[in-house]
C-alpha positions in Angstrom: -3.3 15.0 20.9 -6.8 17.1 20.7 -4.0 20.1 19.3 -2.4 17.7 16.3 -6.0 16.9 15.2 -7.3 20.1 15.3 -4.1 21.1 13.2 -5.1 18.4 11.1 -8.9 19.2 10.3 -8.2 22.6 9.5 -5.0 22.0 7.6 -8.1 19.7 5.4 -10.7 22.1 5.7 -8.5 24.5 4.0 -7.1 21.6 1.3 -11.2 21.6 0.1 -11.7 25.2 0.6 -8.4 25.2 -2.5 -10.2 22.3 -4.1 -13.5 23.8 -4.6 -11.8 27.4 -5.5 -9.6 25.7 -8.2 -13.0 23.4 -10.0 -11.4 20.0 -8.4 -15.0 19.9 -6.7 -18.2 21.4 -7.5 -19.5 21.7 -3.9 -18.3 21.4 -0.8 -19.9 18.2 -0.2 -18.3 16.4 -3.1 -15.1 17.6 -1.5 -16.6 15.4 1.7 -17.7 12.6 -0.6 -14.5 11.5 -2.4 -12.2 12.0 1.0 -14.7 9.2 2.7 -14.0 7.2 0.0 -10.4 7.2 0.2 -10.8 6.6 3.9 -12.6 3.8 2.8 -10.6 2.0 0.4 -7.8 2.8 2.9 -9.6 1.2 5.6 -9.7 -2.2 3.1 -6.2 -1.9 2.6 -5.0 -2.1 5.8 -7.8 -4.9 6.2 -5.8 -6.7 3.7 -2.5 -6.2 5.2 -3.5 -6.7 8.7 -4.6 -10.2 7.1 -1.2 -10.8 5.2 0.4 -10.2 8.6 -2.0 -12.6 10.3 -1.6 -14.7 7.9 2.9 -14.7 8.1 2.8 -15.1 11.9 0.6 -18.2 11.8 3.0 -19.3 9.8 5.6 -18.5 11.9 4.4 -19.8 14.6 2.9 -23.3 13.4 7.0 -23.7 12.0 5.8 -23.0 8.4 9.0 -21.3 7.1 12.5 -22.0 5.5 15.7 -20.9 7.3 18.3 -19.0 4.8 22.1 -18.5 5.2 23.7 -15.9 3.5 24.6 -18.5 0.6 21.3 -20.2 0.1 20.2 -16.3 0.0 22.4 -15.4 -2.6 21.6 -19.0 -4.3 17.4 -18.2 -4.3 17.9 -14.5 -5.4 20.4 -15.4 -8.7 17.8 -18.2 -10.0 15.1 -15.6 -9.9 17.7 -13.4 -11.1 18.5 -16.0 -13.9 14.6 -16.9 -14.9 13.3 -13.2 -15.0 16.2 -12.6 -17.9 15.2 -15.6 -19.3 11.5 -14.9 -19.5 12.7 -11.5 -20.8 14.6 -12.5 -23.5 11.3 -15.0 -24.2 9.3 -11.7 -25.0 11.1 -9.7 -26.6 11.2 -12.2 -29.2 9.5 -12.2 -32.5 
Protein backbone atom coordinates (compact mmCIF):
# COMPACT_ATOMS: atom_id res chain seq x y z
CA UNK A 1 0.00 0.00 0.00
CA UNK A 2 2.84 2.48 1.52
CA UNK A 3 4.55 1.58 -2.32
CA UNK A 4 1.21 2.69 -4.46
CA UNK A 5 1.16 5.93 -2.50
CA UNK A 6 4.47 6.79 -2.67
CA UNK A 7 4.04 6.10 -6.52
CA UNK A 8 1.31 8.28 -6.26
CA UNK A 9 2.85 11.45 -4.44
CA UNK A 10 5.67 11.59 -6.69
CA UNK A 11 3.79 10.83 -9.78
CA UNK A 12 1.91 14.57 -8.27
CA UNK A 13 4.99 16.03 -7.19
CA UNK A 14 6.18 15.81 -10.61
CA UNK A 15 2.47 16.79 -12.29
CA UNK A 16 3.29 20.52 -10.23
CA UNK A 17 6.84 20.48 -10.83
CA UNK A 18 5.24 20.45 -15.08
CA UNK A 19 2.68 22.88 -13.83
CA UNK A 20 4.75 25.52 -12.41
CA UNK A 21 7.44 25.00 -15.51
CA UNK A 22 4.70 25.49 -18.10
CA UNK A 23 3.00 29.12 -16.10
CA UNK A 24 -0.22 26.85 -14.98
CA UNK A 25 1.06 28.06 -11.40
CA UNK A 26 3.10 30.79 -10.26
CA UNK A 27 4.60 29.09 -7.13
CA UNK A 28 4.74 26.04 -5.91
CA UNK A 29 2.33 26.75 -3.29
CA UNK A 30 -0.48 27.75 -5.63
CA UNK A 31 0.15 24.40 -7.16
CA UNK A 32 -0.76 23.06 -3.39
CA UNK A 33 -3.64 25.48 -2.98
CA UNK A 34 -5.88 24.60 -6.00
CA UNK A 35 -5.23 20.63 -5.58
CA UNK A 36 -6.79 21.01 -1.77
CA UNK A 37 -9.46 22.55 -3.27
CA UNK A 38 -10.39 19.99 -5.61
CA UNK A 39 -9.92 17.59 -2.76
CA UNK A 40 -12.38 19.56 -1.23
CA UNK A 41 -15.12 19.96 -3.47
CA UNK A 42 -14.49 16.23 -4.08
CA UNK A 43 -14.93 15.49 -0.54
CA UNK A 44 -18.66 17.38 -0.89
CA UNK A 45 -19.44 15.40 -3.70
CA UNK A 46 -19.10 12.23 -2.39
CA UNK A 47 -20.89 13.82 0.78
CA UNK A 48 -23.76 14.33 -1.53
CA UNK A 49 -23.75 10.90 -3.05
CA UNK A 50 -23.13 9.05 0.05
CA UNK A 51 -26.54 10.99 1.08
CA UNK A 52 -28.43 10.07 -2.24
CA UNK A 53 -27.43 6.49 -1.46
CA UNK A 54 -28.71 6.88 2.18
CA UNK A 55 -31.32 8.44 1.11
CA UNK A 56 -32.42 5.16 -1.85
CA UNK A 57 -31.85 2.53 0.78
CA UNK A 58 -34.26 4.09 3.33
CA UNK A 59 -36.42 3.89 0.79
CA UNK A 60 -35.80 0.53 0.10
CA UNK A 61 -36.05 -0.60 3.11
CA UNK A 62 -39.18 1.32 4.54
CA UNK A 63 -40.97 -0.49 1.04
CA UNK A 64 -40.88 3.04 -0.68
CA UNK A 65 -40.43 1.78 -4.34
CA UNK A 66 -42.37 0.56 -7.48
CA UNK A 67 -41.76 -2.99 -8.87
CA UNK A 68 -41.31 -2.93 -12.93
CA UNK A 69 -41.76 -5.80 -15.47
CA UNK A 70 -40.17 -5.63 -18.59
CA UNK A 71 -43.49 -4.09 -20.08
CA UNK A 72 -44.36 -1.50 -17.54
CA UNK A 73 -40.43 -0.73 -18.24
CA UNK A 74 -40.80 -0.29 -21.80
CA UNK A 75 -44.32 1.49 -21.03
CA UNK A 76 -42.53 4.31 -18.41
CA UNK A 77 -39.46 4.81 -20.75
CA UNK A 78 -41.72 5.53 -24.28
CA UNK A 79 -43.95 8.28 -22.28
CA UNK A 80 -40.81 10.05 -21.38
CA UNK A 81 -39.76 9.09 -24.68
CA UNK A 82 -42.99 10.63 -26.06
CA UNK A 83 -43.11 14.00 -23.71
CA UNK A 84 -39.37 14.93 -24.23
CA UNK A 85 -40.18 15.14 -28.24
CA UNK A 86 -43.07 16.79 -27.41
CA UNK A 87 -41.50 19.51 -25.30
CA UNK A 88 -38.97 19.60 -28.08
CA UNK A 89 -41.08 20.34 -30.77
CA UNK A 90 -42.70 23.04 -28.06
CA UNK A 91 -39.26 25.01 -28.41
CA UNK A 92 -38.29 24.92 -31.35
CA UNK A 93 -41.29 26.73 -32.19
CA UNK A 94 -41.60 30.37 -33.12
Amino acid sequence: MNRVLNHRLNHQDRHNARSVQAGTFSPADEALREAVELLEQRKTELQGIRGLVKEGLDDLDSGNYEDFTDESLRELFDGIESRGRQRLTAERRP
